[in-house]
N, C-alpha and C positions, 0 to 999 in steps of 0.2 A: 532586551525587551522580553518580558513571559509571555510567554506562550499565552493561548485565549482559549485554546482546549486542550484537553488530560489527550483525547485518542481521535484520531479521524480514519472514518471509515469509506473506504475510495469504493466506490459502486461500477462494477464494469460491466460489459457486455453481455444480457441475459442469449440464452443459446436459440436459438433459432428451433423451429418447428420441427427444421431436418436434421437437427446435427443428430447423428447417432451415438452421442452423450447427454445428449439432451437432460434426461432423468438423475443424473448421477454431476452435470453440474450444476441443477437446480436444488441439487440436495446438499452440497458442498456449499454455495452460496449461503445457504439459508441456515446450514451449521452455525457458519464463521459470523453471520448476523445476532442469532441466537448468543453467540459464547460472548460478542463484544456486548451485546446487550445485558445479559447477567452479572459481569464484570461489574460494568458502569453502574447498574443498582449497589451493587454489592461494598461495589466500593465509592461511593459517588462520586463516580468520575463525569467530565463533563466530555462529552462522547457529542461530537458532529458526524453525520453521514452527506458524502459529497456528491452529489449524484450525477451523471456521468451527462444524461440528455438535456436539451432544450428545451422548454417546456413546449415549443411549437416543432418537437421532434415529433414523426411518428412513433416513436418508441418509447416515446418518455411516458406515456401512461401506464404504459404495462412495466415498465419499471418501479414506478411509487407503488402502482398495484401492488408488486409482487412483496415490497419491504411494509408495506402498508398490513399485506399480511401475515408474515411470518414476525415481525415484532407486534410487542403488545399495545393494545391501542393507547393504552398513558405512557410509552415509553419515553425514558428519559433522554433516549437519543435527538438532539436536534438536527432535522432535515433541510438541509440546505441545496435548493435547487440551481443547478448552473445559468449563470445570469453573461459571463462572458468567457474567452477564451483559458482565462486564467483563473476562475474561480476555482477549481481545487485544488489547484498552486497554492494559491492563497490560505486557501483553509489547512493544509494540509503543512504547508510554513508554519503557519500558527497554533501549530499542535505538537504536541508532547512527544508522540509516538503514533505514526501511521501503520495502517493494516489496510490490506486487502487480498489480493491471490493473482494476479499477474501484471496487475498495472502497472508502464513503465514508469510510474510517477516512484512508483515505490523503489526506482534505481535513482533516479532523479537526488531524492530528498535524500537519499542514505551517501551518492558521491560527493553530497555538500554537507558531508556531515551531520546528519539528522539520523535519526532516530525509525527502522522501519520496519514491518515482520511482516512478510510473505508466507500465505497461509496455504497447502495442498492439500484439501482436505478431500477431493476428487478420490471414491473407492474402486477397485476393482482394477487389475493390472495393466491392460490397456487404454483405458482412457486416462488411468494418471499417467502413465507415457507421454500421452500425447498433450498432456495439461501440466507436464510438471513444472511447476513454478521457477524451481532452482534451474533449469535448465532453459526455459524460457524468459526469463527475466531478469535474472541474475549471471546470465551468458554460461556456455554449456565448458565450455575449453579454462575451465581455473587450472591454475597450477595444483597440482595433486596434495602438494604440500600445507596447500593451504584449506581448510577445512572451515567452516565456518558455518556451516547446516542448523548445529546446536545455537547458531548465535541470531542470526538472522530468517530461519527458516524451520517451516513447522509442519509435519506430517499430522499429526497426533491431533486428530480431531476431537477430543475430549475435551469437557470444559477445563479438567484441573489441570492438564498438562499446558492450556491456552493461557489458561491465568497467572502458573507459576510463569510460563515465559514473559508474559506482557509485565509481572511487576516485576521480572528481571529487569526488560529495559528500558523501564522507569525508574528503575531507581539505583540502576549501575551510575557510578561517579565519571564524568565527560570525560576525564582525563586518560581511565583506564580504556573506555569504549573508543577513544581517539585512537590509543594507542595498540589496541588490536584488532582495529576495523580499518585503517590507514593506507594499508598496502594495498588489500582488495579494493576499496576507494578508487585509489586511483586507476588503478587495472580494468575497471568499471569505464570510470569518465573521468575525463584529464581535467580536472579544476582547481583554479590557481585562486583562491579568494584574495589576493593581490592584484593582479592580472586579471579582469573580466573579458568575458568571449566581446562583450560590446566593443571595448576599446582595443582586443586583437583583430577585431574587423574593420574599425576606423583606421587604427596605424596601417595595415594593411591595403584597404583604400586608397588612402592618402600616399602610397609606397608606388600604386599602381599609375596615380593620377602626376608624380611627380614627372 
């Protein structure tokens, strides 16, 4: 099946009042909004944004706020608000190529073979310490050998160093991206697209109940 968007953009957690990052991940957020927005004009991409809250969340107003106003008011991004548990599952399935900056969704979609780029756009030495992406969500303990930073993970808050990546992994061929994303994959999360977790739960069950 195609895909139903070019990029989906995963909306997380804006920072609290207190966090003593506060300023510096509200400036990183609003980067990585800005760069997928320019993208998507530039290249008409069809770009969904997933947003994280419920609309009967308290949080969820001051989140649209916030993308309400660092994109432009005609932007071509369409906003889609969380309607159940699995809505940016969903959306985020049906897209090209997901982005965002630590959401576990972006390990998710990438150990089932999908397409994802973890953005750190977090300045300043100690708060991207404490926010770095590749270490927070891509697990900190990889094997040494295995390097994969340039493939899946992005420091380089500028737009052109975001753009050349993102049409990198659009338009690498599956085959090559399988076959050197494959190991880390599985090192991630054990997925058998043969074998679903559903039915090693049922057998299992069923083992327990005999």
């Amino acid at each position: 099946l195609q895909p139903n968007y070019d990029l989906c953009l995963i909306s997380e957690n804006l920072p609290s009042s207190s966090d003593e990052f506060k300023k510096e991940r509200f400036e990183a957020l609003e980067k990585l909004a800005k760069n997928v927005e320019k993208l998507s004009i530039k290249y008409k991409l069809k770009t969904v944004l997933a947003l994280k809250r419920f609309k009967n969340h308290e949080l969820y107003q001051s989140e649209i706020n916030f993308y309400k106003k660092v994109l432009n008011k005609n932007t071509p991004i369409i906003i889609k608000d969380r309607v159940n548990e699995f809505t940016s599952y969903e959306l985020a399935y049906n897209s090209r190529l997901t982005i965002g900056c630590r959401s576990t969704l972006l390990v998710e979609i990438f150990a089932k073979g999908g397409r994802a780029l973890s953005c750190n756009y977090i300045e300043g030495q100690q708060a991207s310490k404490k926010f770095d992406t590749f270490d927070q969500t891509f697990l900190p303990n990889l094997p040494e050998q295995i390097n994969y930073n340039n493939f899946f993970y992005i420091k380089d808050s500028t737009y052109n160093a975001f753009e050349k990546r993102v049409l990198f992994l659009l338009d690498i061929n599956q085959q090559y991206f399988d076959k050197y994303t494959n190991r880390i994959r599985n090192y991630m999360i054990s997925y058998d697209k043969k074998y679903s977790a559903e039915e090693k739960i049922k057998n299992k069950i069923n083992q327990l109940l005999e």
